[in-house]
N, C-alpha and C positions, 0 to 999 in steps of 0.2 A: 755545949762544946763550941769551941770558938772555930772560926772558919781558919783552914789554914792556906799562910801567904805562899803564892806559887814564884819564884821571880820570873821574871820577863827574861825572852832572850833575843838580841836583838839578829836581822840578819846574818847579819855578819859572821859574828859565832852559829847562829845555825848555820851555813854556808861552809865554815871553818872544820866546823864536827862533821858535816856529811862528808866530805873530804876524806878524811880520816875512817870514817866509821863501817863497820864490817856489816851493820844494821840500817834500815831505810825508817827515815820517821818524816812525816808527817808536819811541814810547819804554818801557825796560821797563828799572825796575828802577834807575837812573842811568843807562844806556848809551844810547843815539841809533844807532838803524842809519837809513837814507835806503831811500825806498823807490824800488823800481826799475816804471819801465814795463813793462806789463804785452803781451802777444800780443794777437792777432783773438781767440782764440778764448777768452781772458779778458774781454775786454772785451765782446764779444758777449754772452755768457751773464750776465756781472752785469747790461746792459742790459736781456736777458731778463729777468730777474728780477724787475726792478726796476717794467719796464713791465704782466707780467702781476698783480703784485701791486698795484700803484698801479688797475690796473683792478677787481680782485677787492675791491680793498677801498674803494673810491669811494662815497661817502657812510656811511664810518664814520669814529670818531673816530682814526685809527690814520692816518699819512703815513711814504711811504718812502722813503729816502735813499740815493746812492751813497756812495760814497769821498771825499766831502770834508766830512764831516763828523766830528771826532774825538769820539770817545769815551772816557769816565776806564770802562776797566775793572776788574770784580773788587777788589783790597784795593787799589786807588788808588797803585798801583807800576806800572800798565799804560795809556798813552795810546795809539791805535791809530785807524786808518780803517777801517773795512770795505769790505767788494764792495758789503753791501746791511745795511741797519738799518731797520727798522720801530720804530717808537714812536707810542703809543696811549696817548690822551688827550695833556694837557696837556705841552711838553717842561721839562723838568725839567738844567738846567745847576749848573755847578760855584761855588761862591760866586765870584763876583770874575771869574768866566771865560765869560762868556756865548755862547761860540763851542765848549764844551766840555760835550756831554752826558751826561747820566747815569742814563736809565730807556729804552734800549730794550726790546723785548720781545721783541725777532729779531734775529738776526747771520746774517748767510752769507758766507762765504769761496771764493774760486774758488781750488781748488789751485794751483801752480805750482811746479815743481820746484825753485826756489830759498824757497819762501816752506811747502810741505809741512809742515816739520819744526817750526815756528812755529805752524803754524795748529793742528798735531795734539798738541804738545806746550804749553809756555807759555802762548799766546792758549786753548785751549781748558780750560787749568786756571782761570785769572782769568776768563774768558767764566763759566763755575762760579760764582765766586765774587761774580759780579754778581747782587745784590738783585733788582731789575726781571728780568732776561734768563730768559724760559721756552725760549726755545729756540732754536738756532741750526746753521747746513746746511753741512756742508762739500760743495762740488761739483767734481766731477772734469770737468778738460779733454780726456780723453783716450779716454772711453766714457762712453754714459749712466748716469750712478751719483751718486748724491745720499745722503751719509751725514748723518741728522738726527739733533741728540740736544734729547733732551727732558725737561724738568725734572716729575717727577711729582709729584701733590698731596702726598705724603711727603717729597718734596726731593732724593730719589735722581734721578740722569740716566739715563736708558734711549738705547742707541744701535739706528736702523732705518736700512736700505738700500733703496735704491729703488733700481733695476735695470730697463734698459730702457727704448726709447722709446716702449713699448703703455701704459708706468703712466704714475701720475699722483703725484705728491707733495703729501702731504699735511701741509699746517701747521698742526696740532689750536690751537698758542699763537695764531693769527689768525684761528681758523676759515674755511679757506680751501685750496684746493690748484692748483695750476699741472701741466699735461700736461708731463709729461718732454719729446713731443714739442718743444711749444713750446718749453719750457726752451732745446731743442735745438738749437732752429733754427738754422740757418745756422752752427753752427759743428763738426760732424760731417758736414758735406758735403763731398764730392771737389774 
């Protein structure tokens, strides 16, 4: 069977269709994949996230975002939603696309066994290649495990594991850290 041809789409039109569109997809490269709903226990933990950090960081110049905010990542081939997006100070958008940001300082990703191989490959090469981005958390739905990497004052990324619901995750790029516990909540429950 013959391979069949996908066409290309360029910005533009994706940028043009998200606009328009009642559904959130995914763009990288020319391609569009659609993003799929996510579990309890994805959706819990970005909420997690999102709530203790909005707390931690209250009355600084830094605000945090779920998933419906896109983002141009890395070399500007990558448009994407996160779980969780921090950005500090002023937000900073794409010419012409003011729904479309471009200086976070944080990303964090809830794994998901259809989304894994994305988050730990592509997204986290261009997440790299993002100017602004000092550091960004993949987190696991299946045990307390929060893998942070982080951009060091030399520009290399260092990866740390945070294991367990006794620690606490620390995010040196916000100066701030959230108890795994909490992270936790309610979604490692019976």
């Amino acid at each position: 069977m013959a391979a069949r041809n996908i066409p290309l789409i360029s910005v533009d039109e994706y940028l043009d269709h998200e606009e328009r569109s009642d559904t959130k997809n995914f763009y990288y490269d020319g391609v569009i994949t659609a993003m799929a709903g996510g579990s309890p226990g994805h959706s819990f933990l970005a909420a997690n996230l999102i709530r203790h950090l909005g707390n931690a960081l209250q009355g600084k110049r830094c605000r945090v975002a779920g998933s419906d905010l896109l983002f141009q990542a890395g070399a500007k081939k990558m448009y994407v939603y996160p779980d969780v997006m921090v950005i500090c100070g002023p937000v900073e958008t794409m010419e012409g696309r003011p729904n479309v940001v471009t200086n976070p300082v944080f990303v964090a990703e809830v794994l998901s066994p259809s989304t894994e191989a994305d988050d730990r490959g592509a997204k986290s090469h261009e997440y790299r290649l993002s100017p602004t981005l000092r550091q960004y958390a993949l987190i696991s739905q299946d045990k307390a495990m929060v893998e942070i990497h982080t951009q060091a004052e030399n520009g290399q990324w260092w990866i740390s594991e945070v294991i367990g619901l006794e620690a606490d995750c620390s995010f040196s790029s916000l100066e701030c850290s959230v108890p795994m516990a909490a992270l936790y909540e309610g979604v490692l429950e019976n």
